[in-house]
C-alpha positions as CSV (number, residue, x, y, z in Angstrom):
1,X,159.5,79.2,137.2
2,X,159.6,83.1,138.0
3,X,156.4,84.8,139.1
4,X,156.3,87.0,135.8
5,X,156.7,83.9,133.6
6,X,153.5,82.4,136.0
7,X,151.6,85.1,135.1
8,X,152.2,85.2,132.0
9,X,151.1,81.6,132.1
10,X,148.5,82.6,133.3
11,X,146.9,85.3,131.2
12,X,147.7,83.4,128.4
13,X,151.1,84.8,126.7
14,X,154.0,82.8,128.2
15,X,157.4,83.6,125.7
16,X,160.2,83.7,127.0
17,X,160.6,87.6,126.0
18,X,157.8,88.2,127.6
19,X,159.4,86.5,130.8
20,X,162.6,88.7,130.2
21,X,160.7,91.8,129.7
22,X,159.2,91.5,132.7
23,X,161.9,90.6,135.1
24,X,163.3,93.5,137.5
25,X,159.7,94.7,136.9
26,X,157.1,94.9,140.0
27,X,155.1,92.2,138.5
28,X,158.2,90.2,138.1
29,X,159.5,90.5,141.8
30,X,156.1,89.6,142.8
31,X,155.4,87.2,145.4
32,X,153.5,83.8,144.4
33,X,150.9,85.1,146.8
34,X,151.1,88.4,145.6
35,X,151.0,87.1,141.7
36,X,147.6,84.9,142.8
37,X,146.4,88.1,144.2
38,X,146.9,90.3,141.1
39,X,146.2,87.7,138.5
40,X,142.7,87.2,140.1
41,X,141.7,91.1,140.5
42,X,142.7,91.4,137.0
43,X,140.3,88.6,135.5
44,X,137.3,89.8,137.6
45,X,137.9,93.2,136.3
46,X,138.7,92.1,133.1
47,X,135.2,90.1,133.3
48,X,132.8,92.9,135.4
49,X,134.2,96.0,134.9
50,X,132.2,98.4,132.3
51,X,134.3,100.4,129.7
52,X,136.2,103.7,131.8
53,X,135.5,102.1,135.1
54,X,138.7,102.1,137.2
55,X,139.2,99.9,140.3
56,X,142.2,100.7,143.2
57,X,144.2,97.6,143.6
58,X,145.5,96.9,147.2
59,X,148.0,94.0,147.3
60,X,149.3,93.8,151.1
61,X,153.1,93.3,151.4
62,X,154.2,89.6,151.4
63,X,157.5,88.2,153.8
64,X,160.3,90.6,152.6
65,X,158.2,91.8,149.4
66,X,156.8,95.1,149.9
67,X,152.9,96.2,149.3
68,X,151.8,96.9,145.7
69,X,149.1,99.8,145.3
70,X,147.7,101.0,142.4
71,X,144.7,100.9,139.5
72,X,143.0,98.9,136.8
73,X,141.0,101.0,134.3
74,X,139.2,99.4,131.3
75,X,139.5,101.7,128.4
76,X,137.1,100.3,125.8
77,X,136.3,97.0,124.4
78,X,135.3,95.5,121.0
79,X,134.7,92.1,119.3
80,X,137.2,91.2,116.9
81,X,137.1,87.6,115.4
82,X,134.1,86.5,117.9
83,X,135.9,87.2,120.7
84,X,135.2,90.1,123.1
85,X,138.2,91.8,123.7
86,X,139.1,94.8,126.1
87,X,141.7,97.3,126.7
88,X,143.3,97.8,129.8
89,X,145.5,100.2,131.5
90,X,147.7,98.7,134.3
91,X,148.9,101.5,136.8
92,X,150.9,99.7,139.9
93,X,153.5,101.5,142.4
94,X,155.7,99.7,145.0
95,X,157.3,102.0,147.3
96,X,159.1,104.5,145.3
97,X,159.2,102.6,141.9
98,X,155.8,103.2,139.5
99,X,155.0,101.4,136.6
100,X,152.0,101.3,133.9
101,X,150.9,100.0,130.5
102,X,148.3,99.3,128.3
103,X,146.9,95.9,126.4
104,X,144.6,94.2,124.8
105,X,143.0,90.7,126.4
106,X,140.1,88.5,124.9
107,X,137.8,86.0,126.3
108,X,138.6,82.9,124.5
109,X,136.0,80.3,123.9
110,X,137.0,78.4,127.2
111,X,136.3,81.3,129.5
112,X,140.3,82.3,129.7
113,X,141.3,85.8,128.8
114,X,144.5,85.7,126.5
115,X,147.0,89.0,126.0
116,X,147.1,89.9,122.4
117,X,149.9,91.8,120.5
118,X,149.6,94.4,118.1
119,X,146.0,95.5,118.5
């Protein structure tokens, strides 16, 4: 199993285009340390972070895998179908190479935030 398609696991979207998407990405050439790392900060700031708040992320380099720096910033969030659901943008550099998007999770009934498309 690749990193990406474990964190995708993880938040709760695991297709396999998803999986494809992200490979060559820094999230998909992430270590499985790396990836724990990540995942975690994401779901506490998911969970404890108030709309606009932006937190640095700090990822410290892993065997041959180089450090990941960069930000999580909660945009805004809503309740849609019960569920609270918040926007985040994802800003994370590696070296040279930056990345960043934006997407929509929701705390589902069990505690877990899951991605959703189209929002």
């Amino acid at each position: 199993m690749t990193t990406a398609f474990a964190f995708m696991l993880a938040m709760g979207n695991a297709s396999a285009y998803v999986d494809h998407f992200l490979h060559g990405t820094i999230l998909g050439t992430l270590s499985r340390s790396q990836a724990d790392t990540f995942i975690r900060t994401f779901k506490e700031v998911l969970s404890d972070t108030p709309d606009g708040g932006k937190v640095s992320l700090q990822i410290p380099a892993d065997g041959r895998r180089a450090a990941i720096e960069g930000s999580l910033t909660l945009q805004r969030t809503k309740v849609e179908n019960g569920e609270r659901c918040r926007q985040m943008r994802t800003e994370v550099k590696r070296g040279s190479q930056k990345e960043g998007w934006v997407g929509w999770f929701c705390k589902q009934a069990n505690g877990e935030w899951k991605a959703k498309r189209g929002r």
